[in-house]
N, C-alpha and C positions, 0 to 999 in steps of 0.2 A: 123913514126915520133912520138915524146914521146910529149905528149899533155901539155897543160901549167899548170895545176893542178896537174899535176905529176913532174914533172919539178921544180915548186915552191916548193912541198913538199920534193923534193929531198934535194933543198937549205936549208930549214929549218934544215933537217937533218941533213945537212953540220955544219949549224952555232952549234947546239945542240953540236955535236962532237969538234969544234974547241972550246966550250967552257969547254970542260973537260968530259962530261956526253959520254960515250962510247954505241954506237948506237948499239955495236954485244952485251951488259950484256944486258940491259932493254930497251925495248918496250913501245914506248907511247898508251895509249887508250885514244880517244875521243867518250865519251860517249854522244848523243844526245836523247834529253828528250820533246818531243813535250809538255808535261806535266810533275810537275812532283807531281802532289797531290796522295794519297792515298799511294798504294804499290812502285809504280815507285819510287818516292821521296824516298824511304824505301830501296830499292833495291841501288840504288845506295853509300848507304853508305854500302853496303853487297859487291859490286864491289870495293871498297876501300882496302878491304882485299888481294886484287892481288898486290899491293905494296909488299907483303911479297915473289911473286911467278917473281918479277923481271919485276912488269910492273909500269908506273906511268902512274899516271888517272889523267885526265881532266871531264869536266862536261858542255855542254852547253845547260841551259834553259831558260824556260822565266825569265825573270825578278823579275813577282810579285810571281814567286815558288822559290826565294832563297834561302827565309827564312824556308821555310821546312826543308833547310837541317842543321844539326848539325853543320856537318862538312866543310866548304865554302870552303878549298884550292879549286885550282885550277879552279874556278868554274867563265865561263863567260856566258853572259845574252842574248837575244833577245827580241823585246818588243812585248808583247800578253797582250792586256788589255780581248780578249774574241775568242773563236776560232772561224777560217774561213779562207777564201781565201787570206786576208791581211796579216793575222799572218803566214801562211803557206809558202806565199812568202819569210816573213821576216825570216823563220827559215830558208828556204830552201840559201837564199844568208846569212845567219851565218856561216853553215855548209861549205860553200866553204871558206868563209872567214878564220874560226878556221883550216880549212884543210891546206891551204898556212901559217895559222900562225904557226903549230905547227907541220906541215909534219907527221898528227900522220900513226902508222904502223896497227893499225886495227881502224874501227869504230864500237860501237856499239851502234843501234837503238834498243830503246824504246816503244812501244806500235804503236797502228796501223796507223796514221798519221803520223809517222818519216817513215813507208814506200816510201813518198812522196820525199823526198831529196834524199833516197837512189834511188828510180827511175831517180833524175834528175842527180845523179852523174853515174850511170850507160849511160845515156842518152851523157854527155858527155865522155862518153867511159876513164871514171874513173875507173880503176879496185884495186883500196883499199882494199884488205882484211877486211870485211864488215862479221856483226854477227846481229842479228836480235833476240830479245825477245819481244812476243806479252805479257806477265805479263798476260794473259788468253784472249784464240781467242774472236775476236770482235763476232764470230757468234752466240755464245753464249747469245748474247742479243736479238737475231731473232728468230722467226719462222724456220728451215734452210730449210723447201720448202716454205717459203713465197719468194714473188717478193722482199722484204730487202734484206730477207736472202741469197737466191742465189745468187743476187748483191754482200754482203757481202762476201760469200764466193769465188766469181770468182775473186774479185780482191783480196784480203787479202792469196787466198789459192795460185795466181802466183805471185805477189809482195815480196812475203816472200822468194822467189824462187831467188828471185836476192843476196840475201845475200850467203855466202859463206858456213854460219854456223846458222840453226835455235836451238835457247838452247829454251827447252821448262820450264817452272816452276816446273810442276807435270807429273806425271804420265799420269793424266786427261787429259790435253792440247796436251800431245803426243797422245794419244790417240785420239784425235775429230781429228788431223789432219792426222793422219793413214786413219779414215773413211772417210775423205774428201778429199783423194788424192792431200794434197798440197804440193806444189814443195818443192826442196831444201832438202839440209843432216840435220835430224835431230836428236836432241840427248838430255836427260833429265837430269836435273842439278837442282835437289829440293831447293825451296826457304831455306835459312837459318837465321837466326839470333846469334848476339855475345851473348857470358854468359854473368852474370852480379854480380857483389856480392850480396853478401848477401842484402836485402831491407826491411824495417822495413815494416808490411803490413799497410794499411791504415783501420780505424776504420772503421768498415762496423754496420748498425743499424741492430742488433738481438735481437726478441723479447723473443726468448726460446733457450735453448741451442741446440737443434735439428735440429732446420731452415736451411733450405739451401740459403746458400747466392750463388747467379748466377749470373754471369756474361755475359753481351754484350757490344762488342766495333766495334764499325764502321758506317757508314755513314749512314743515315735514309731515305735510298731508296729501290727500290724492288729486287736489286739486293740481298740485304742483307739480306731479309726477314724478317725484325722486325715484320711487319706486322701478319704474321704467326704466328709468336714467342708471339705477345703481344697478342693476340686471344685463341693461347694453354694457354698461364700462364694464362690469367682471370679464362678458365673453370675447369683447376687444381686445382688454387686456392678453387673455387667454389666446388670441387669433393673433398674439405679438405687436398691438399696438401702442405707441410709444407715447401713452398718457399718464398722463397723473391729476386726479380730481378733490380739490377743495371746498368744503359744504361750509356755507354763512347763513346759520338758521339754528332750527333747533326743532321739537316736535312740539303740537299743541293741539289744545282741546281732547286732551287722552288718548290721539295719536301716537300707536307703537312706535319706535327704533328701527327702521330699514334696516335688513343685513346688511352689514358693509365691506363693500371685499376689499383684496389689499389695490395699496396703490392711491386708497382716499384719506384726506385729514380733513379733521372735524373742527371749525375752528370758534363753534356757537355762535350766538348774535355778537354782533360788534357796534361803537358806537358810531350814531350819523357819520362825524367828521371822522371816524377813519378806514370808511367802506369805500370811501376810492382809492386808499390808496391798494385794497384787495383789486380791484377791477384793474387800475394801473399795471400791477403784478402778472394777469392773468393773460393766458396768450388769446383767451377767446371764453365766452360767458354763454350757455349752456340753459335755454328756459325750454323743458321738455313738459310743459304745462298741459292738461286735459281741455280745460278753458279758461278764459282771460275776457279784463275787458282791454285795459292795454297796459301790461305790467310796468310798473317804473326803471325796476333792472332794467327794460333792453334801451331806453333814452340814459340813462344814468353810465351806463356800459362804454354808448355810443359815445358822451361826452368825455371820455377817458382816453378815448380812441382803440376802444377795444372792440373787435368783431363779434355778432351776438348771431350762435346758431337756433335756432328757435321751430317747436313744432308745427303741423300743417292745420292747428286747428285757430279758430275764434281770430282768423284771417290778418295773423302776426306775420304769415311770410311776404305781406303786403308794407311790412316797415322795413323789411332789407331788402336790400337792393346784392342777390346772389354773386358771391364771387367778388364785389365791393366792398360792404360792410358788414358781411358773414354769407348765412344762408341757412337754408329751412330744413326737414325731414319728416319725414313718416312718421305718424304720431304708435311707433311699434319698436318692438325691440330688433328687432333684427334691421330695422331700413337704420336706427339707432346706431348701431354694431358698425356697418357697414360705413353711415358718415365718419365715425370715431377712427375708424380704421382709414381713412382718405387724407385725414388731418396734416398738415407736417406747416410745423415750425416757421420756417422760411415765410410759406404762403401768407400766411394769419399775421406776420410784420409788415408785409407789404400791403395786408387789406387795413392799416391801423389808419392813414391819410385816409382811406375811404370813411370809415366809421366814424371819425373825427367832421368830415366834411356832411355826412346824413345828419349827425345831431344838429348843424350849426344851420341846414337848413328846414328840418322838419321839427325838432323838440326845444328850440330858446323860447326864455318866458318871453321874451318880450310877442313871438309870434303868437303865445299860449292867449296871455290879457290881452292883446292888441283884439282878437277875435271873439274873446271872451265878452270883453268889454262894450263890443259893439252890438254882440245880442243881447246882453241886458240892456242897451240904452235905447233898442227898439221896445225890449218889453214895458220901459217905464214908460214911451210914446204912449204904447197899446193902451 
């Protein structure tokens, strides 16, 4: 017997059809977003690009993440003043909600809490054509033989298992979940970003023509490693190296204030449309991250034509091409020190054709949906 979740969704389908919109051309996505700050919120307008590939998107997050996004079409809310048990309910009865409103024909979830809905629509023996992106595995934050980490892993590496389709970010992320035998068909679908015209660069303070202006952009926690990063730049500096470093972020989630030694300006979050013309400015962009699943910075960097030095870990030095389009380092302060200190001006103008040519061949949307596209329309075969 065909259950009422499927049955509703059918009707919607109905109504969709009777009002002109032809159900066998395009495919609706509902996309759910337990969050949608940092990259997810980012990604999402990277999913928009499937309108060209014959799908129309939906979007349902919280409330106070609206405004993250540019682009608002189609975009409805749930209320999460802070995450937990209440707010998880409340997504999870949206998700059924937006499912009867919109009969859509795949869902895709979001980071590692939207697992939670997808279990309970499984639970109701909902079989939706279901795709699942972790934007970089939660275990990543553990120990993976600590008592977290194992937890982490046992449910995150079977829950993922319930979707139809895992699309992984990078490389990296496919690869942790190879060594951790987690369920489900997976397949790699690199983060992308759209080009952008031409951007006037923003005036960066240089004290000599030589100076290396360096760039960091993201949130001021240990994930991101500033910490590392602002420890290397003191002792370079210190060891007479000719930089100067720019922070685009700010602290969050109760995260302290890194000491900041001289030589850095602080320039807060900035808006979308004028973080390139930061990257533009920059002789070279600086992700000294602990783990990643593939940050936006180093494709948004790339498309600027700016060289992106990046650490040895969650298999980022697999997006530059060394001496080309930047290059990688020891995820330590001294191998740190020591890149910071090799820098020079000259070099990193002449890696900008490079970095410019990596984007246009590894991170355009169109390559992102072109491949995107094709494994969802095997999942709706399945």
């Amino acid at each position: 017997m065909e259950n009422s979740a499927g049955r509703l969704g059918n009707e919607a389908k109905m109504r969709r059809g009777n009002a002109g919109c032809s159900t066998d051309s395009r495919k609706t996505i509902l996309s759910i977003c337990e969050t949608a700050q940092g990259g997810v919120g980012r990604y999402q307008e990277s999913l928009r690009a499937l309108g060209a590939q014959g799908f129309d998107f939906h979007i349902l997050l919280p409330d106070a993440h609206r405004e993250i996004l540019e682009d608002r079409r189609n975009v409805v809310t749930f209320s999460r003043d802070r995450r937990g048990p209440g707010a998880i309910y409340r997504l999870i009865r949206a998700v059924f909600e937006q499912k009867r409103r919109l009969g859509p024909d795949v869902l895709f979830f979001n980071s590692t809490f939207s697992l939670l809905p997808l279990f309970a629509l499984r639970l109701a023996r909902d079989r939706t054509p279901a795709v699942y992106c972790a934007h970089c595995w939660a275990v990543s934050n553990y120990e993976p033989t600590s008592l977290k980490g194992r937890l982490v892993r046992f449910l995150e590496g079977r829950l993922c298992g319930l979707a139809d389709l895992v699309v992984n970010v990078s490389e990296g992320d496919a690869q942790l979940a190879r060594t951790f035998g987690y369920r489900g068909r997976h397949v790699v679908v690199a983060n992308a970003t759209p080009d952008v015209a031409e951007v006037q660069p923003v005036a960066l303070t240089r004290t000599n023509d030589d100076e290396v202006q360096l760039l960091f952009v993201g949130r001021f926690d240990r994930q991101k490693g500033l910490d590392i990063l602002l420890d290397a730049f003191g002792k370079a500096r210190q060891r007479g190296a000719n930089v100067r470093l720019h922070l685009v972020g700010a602290p969050v989630r109760g995260s302290d204030l890194p000491v900041i030694p001289e030589g850095v300006e602080q320039h807060g979050w900035v808006e979308p449309g004028q973080i390139d013309r930061f990257f533009k400015a920059a002789d070279a962009v600086i992700v000294p991250s602990r783990w990643e699943g593939l940050p936006l910075t180093i494709p948004e960097a790339l498309r600027n034509g700016t060289p992106v030095f990046v650490s040895d870990r969650s298999a980022m030095p697999d997006l530059i091409e060394d001496g080309v389009s930047g290059g990688s380092f020891d995820l330590s302060v001294e191998a740190l020190v020591d890149c910071l200190g090799r820098m020079e001006r000259g070099e990193l103008v002449e890696m900008r054709a490079g970095a410019r040519a990596t984007y246009e061949a590894r991170f355009t949307m169109d390559r992102f949906s072109d491949a995107l596209a094709r494994h969802l329309r095997q999942v709706l075969k399945d």
